[in-house]
DOFI-622259 format. One record per residue: residue in three letters; x negated, z, y of N, C-alpha, C in turn. Coordinates in steps of 0.1 Angstrom, whole numbers, plus 5000, padded with zeros to 4 digits. Atoms other than C-alpha are relative to their C-alpha. Layout:
N
AlaXZYXZYXZY;...
***
This chain:
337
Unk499250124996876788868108499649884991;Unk500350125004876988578088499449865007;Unk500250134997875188248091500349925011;Unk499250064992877588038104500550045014;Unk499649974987879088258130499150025007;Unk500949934991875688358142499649865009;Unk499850114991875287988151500649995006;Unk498450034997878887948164499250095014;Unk500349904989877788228185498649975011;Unk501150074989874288108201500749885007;Unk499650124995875987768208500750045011;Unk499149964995878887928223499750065017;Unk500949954989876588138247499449935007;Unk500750104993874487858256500949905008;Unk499150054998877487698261500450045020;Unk499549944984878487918288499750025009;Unk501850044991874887908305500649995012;Unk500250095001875287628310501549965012;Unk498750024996878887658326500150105016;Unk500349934988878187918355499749935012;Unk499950064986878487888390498350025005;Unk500749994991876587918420498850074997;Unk501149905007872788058413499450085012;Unk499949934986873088128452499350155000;Unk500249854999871388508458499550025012;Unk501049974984870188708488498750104991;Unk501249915000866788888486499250045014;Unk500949974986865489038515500449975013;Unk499350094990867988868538499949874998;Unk500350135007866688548520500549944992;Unk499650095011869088298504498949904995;Unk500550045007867688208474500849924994;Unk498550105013869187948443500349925004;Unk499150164993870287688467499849884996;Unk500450165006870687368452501049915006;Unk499550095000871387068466499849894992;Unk500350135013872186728440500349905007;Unk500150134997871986408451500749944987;Unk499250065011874586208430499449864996;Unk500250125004873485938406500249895008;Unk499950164994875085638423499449985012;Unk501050004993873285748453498949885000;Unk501550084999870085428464499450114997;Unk501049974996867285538463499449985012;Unk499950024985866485588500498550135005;Unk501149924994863185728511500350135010;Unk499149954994864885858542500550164996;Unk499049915005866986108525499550144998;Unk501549875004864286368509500150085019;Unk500149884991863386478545500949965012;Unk498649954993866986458565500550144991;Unk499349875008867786708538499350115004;Unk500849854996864886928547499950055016;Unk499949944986865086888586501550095000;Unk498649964996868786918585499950234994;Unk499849845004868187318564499250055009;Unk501049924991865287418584501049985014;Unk498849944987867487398615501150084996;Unk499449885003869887558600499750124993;Unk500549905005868187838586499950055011;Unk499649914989867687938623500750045009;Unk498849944991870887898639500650044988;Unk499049915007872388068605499150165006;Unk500449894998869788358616500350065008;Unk499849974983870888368654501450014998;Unk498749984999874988358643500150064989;Unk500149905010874388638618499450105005;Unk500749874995872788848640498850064996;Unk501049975007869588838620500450064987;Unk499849945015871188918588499649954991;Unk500850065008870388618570500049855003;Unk500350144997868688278566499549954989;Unk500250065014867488008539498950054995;Unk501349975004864388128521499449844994;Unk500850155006863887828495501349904995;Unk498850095000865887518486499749944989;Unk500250115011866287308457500649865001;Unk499050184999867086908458499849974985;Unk500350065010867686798427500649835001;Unk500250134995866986408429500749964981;Unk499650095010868886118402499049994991;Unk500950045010867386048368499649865004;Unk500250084997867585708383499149955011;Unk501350014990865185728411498450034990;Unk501550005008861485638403499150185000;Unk500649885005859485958392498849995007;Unk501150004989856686088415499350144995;Unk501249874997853986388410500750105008;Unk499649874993855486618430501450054994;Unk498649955003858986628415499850084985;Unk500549925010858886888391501650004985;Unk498950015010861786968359501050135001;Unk498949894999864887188364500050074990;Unk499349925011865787498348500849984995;Unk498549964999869087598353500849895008;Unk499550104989869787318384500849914994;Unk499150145008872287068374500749965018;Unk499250064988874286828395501850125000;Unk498150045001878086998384499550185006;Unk499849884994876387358397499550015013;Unk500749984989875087268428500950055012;Unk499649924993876087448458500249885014;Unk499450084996876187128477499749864996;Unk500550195008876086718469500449935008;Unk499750094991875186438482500349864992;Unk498950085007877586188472500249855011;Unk499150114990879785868483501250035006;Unk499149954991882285908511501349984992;Unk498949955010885486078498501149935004;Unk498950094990888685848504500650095011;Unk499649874993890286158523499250025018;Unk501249904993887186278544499249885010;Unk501150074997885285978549498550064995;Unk501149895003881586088559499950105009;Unk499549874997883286378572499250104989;Unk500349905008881386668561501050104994;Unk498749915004883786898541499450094987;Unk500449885010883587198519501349994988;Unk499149975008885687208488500450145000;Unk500349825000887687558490501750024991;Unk498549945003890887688471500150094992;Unk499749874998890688028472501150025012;Unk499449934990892188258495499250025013;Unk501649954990890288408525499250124998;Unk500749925007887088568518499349904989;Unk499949995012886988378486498849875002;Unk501150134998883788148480500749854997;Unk499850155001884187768480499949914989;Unk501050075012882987488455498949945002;Unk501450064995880487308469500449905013;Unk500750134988879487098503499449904997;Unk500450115002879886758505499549915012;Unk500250074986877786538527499549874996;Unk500550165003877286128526498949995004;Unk501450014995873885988528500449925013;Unk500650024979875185818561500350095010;Unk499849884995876286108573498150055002;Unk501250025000872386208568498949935001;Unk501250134998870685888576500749955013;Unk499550074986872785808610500150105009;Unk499849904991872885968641501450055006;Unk498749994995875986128649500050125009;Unk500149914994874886378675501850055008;Unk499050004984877886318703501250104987;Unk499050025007880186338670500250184995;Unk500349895006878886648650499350105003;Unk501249954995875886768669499550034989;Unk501049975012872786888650500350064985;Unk498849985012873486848617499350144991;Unk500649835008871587208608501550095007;Unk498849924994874787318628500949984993;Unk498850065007877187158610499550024983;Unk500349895013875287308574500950105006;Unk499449884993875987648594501650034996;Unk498249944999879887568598500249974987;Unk499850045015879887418561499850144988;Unk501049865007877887758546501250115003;Unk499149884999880487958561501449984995;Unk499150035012883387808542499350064990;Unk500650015013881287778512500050134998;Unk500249845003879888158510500850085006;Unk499549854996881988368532502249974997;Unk498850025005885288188524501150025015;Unk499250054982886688108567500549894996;Unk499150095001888487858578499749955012;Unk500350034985888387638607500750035009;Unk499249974988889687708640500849925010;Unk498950094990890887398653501349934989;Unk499050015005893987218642500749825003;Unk499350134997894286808642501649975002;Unk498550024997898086838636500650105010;Unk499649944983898987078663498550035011;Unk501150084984896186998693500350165007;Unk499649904989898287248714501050094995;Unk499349895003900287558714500650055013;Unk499749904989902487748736499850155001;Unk500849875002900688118745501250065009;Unk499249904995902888428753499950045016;Unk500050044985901788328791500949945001;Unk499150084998904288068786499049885007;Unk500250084992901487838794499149914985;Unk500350085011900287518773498750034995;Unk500949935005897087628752499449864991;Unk500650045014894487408729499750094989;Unk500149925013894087528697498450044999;Unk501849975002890387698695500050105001;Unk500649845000888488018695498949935004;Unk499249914992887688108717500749965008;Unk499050064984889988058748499250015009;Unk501450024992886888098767499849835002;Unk500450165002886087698757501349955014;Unk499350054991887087508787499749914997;Unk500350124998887987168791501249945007;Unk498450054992890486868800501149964989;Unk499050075009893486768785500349855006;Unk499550194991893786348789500349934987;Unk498950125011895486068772498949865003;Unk501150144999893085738765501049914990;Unk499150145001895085418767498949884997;Unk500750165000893785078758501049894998;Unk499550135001895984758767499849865005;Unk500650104995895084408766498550035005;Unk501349994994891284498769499650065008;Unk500149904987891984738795499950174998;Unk499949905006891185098787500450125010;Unk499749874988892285418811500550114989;Unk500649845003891685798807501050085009;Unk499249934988894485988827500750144989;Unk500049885004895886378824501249964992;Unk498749995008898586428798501350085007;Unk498349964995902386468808500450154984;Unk499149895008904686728791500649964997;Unk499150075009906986638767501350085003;Unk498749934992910686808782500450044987;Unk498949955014911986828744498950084991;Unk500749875008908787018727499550075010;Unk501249834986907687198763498349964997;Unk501249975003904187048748499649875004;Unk500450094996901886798759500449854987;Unk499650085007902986438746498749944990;Unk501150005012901286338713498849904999;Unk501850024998898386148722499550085009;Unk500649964991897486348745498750144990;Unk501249945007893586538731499350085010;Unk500949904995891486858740498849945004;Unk501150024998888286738755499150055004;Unk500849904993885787048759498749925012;Unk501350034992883187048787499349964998;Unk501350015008879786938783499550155004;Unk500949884996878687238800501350145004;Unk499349905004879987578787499550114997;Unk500649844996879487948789500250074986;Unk499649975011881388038758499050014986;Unk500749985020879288148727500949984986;Unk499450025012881888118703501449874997;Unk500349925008883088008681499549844987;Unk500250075007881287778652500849954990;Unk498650145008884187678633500949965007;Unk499150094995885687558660499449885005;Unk501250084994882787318681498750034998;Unk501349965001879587348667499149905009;Unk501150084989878387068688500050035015;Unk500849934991878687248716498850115004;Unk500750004996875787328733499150184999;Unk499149814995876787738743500450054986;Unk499549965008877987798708499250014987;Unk501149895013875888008687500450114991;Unk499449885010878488278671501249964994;Unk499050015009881188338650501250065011;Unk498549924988884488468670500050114995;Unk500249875006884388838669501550035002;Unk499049874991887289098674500649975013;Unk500150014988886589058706500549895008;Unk499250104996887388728713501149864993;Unk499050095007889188588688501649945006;Unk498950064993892488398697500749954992;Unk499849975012894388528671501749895001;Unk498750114998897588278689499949894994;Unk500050175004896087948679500549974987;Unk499450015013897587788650499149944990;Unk500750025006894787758631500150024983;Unk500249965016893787738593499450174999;Unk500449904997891788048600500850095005;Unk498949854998894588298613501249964989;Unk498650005011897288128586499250094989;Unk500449965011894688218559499550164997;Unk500749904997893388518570500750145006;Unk499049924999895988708581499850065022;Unk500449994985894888668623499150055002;Unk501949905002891288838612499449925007;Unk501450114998888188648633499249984988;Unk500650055014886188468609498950135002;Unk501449885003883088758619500750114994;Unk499549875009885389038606499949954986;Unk500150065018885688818571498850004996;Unk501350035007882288748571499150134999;Unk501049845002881089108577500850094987;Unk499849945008883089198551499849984988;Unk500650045014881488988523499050094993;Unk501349945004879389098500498550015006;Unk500950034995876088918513499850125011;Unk500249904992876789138546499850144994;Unk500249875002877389478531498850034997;Unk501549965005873989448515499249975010;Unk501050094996871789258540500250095019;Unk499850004985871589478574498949955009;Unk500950094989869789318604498850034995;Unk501249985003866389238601499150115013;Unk500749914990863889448619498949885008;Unk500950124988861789258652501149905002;Unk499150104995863188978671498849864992;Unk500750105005860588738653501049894989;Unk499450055011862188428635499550054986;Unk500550035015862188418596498949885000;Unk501150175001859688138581501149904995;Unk499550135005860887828574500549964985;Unk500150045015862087748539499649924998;Unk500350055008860687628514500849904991;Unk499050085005861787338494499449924987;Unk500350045010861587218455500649924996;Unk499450195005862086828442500050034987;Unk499650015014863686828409500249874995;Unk499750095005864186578386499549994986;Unk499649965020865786588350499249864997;Unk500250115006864386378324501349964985;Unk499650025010866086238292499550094990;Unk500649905009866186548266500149944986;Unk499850025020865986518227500050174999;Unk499849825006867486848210499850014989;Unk500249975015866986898177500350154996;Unk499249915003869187118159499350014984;Unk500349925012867987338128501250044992;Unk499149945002870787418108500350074983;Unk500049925014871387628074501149934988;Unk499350045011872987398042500050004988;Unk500149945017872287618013501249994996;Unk498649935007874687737988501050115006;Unk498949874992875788058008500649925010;Unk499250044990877187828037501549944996;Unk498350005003880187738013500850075001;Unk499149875003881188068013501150035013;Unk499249954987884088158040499949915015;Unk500350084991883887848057498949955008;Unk501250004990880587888075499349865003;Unk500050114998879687528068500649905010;Unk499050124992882787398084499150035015;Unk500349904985882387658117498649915008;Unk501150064991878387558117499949865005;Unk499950164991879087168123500849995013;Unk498649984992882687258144498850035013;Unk500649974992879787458165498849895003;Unk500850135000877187148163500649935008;Unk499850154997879386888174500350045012;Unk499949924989880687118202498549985006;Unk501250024992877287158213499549875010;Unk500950114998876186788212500849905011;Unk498850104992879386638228500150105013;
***
């Protein structure tokens, strides 16, 4: 191979590295690779470091307990801003970058707010792009709102890797079920609650049940699902993770394949545990043996420095020959830009 192209050709390769997704893997039932990036414009916020680590280590055990012991986090990566001050313990990335991380923590999306949300546009099944979460999302308490936010990883992880969908439905609330009787939209239909309408005029606020609307048969449009506090229902995590009772995925079994959910448009009426047992991760990964938790993950502080490259390159006489000169710069400037 000549010269020129053999450069052309390393660059190109490195190029592509460099370009690869998710470094995500299971071993042993043990997601490994996990990188979270903290986005440049990010403070610098003390804080932050260990909300990131409480928030996985809780979810590494309720992902273990709604997976049936199939799997949970092993080790984690944060990779911290060039712009945060440099400390002894933060070590230098491989492979980690901010544009492969698997999720980032950023500024609230116009869209989302600091709604947690998963980038996805695949099909169902199909993995995600990355989980996005604000640092006040991670620095404020939003129990009542999201509950524990290792739960709300959980419902985020199961977009991201197994490629679900949610169960509930902001723009249709309710549905009419082949009972002929008014329904909220969730999985399970187990989840009990009230239906009420919250008024506020002139300073005055009132909570009363919702009317029926005579021309859609459906409750009138303020009118909101309000689950119980106290609930029997185990499922299902992409619908209420902050309830209390709700530690699985909707199986077969109780799925509630009526609701007008993102999850039965995308999926073809499948429960999200049928999608998810049909991933890869599952096919390999069968339950662990003992009822003993996994350990705790582990967690590694990254942080890039400012590189210098220095490029070797061949400008004898043979590199006039068959363009190789041009090619080797064309491949140069490519690289550097």
């Amino acid at each position: 191979m000549v010269p020129g192209l053999q450069v052309l050709l390393f660059l190109t390769l490195h190029l592509l590295q460099n370009t690869e997704s998710s470094m995500v893997h299971l071993n042993s039932n043990g997601y490994e690779g996990v990188v979270i990036a903290i986005n440049p414009s990010v403070p610098e916020d003390e804080r932050l470091i260990p909300s990131i680590k409480e928030m996985v280590t809780q979810a590494s055990t309720y992902l273990f307990e709604a997976s049936q012991g199939r799997v949970y986090f092993r080790n984690i990566s944060i990779l911290v801003p060039m712009t945060w001050k440099s400390k002894s313990e933060y070590l230098m990335p491989k492979r980690e970058s901010y544009d492969k991380a698997d999720v980032i923590v950023a500024d609230p999306h116009l869209q989302h707010g600091d709604d947690p949300y998963t980038l996805q546009y695949g099909q169902c099944g199909d993995r995600g792009q990355y989980i996005h979460f604000t640092p006040n999302f991670l620095l404020t308490d939003n129990l009542r709102i999201y509950g524990p936010r290792g739960r709300v990883f959980v419902h985020e992880w199961a977009h991201l890797r197994w490629g679900v969908f949610d169960e509930y439905n902001v723009d249709r609330p309710f549905y009419i079920s082949r009972k002929n009787t008014i329904e909220a939209t969730r999985c399970s239909a187990s989840i009990t609650g009230k239906k009420v309408v919250h008024e506020c005029q002139r300073g005055s606020c009132v909570t009363r049940a919702c009317r029926r609307d005579s021309k859609t048969r459906l409750y009138e449009p303020k009118c909101t699902f309000i689950p119980d506090k106290i609930q029997t229902a185990g499922a299902s995590i992409m619908f209420m993770q902050n309830l209390n009772s709700v530690v699985e995925f909707c199986t077969e079994n109780n799925h509630n394949a009526e609701a007008p959910n993102l999850q039965n448009k995308m999926c073809n009426r499948r429960s999200t545990w049928d999608v998810i047992k049909a991933s890869a991760d599952f096919q390999n990964s069968p339950p662990m043996r003992g009822t003993e938790a996994p350990p705790p993950p582990t967690f590694s502080l990254l942080k890039s420095r400012r590189r210098v490259v220095c490029l070797v390159l061949d400008k004898s006489g043979s590199m006039d020959k068959e363009d190789r000169l041009i090619r080797m710069n064309q491949a140069a400037e490519l690289y550097l830009t």
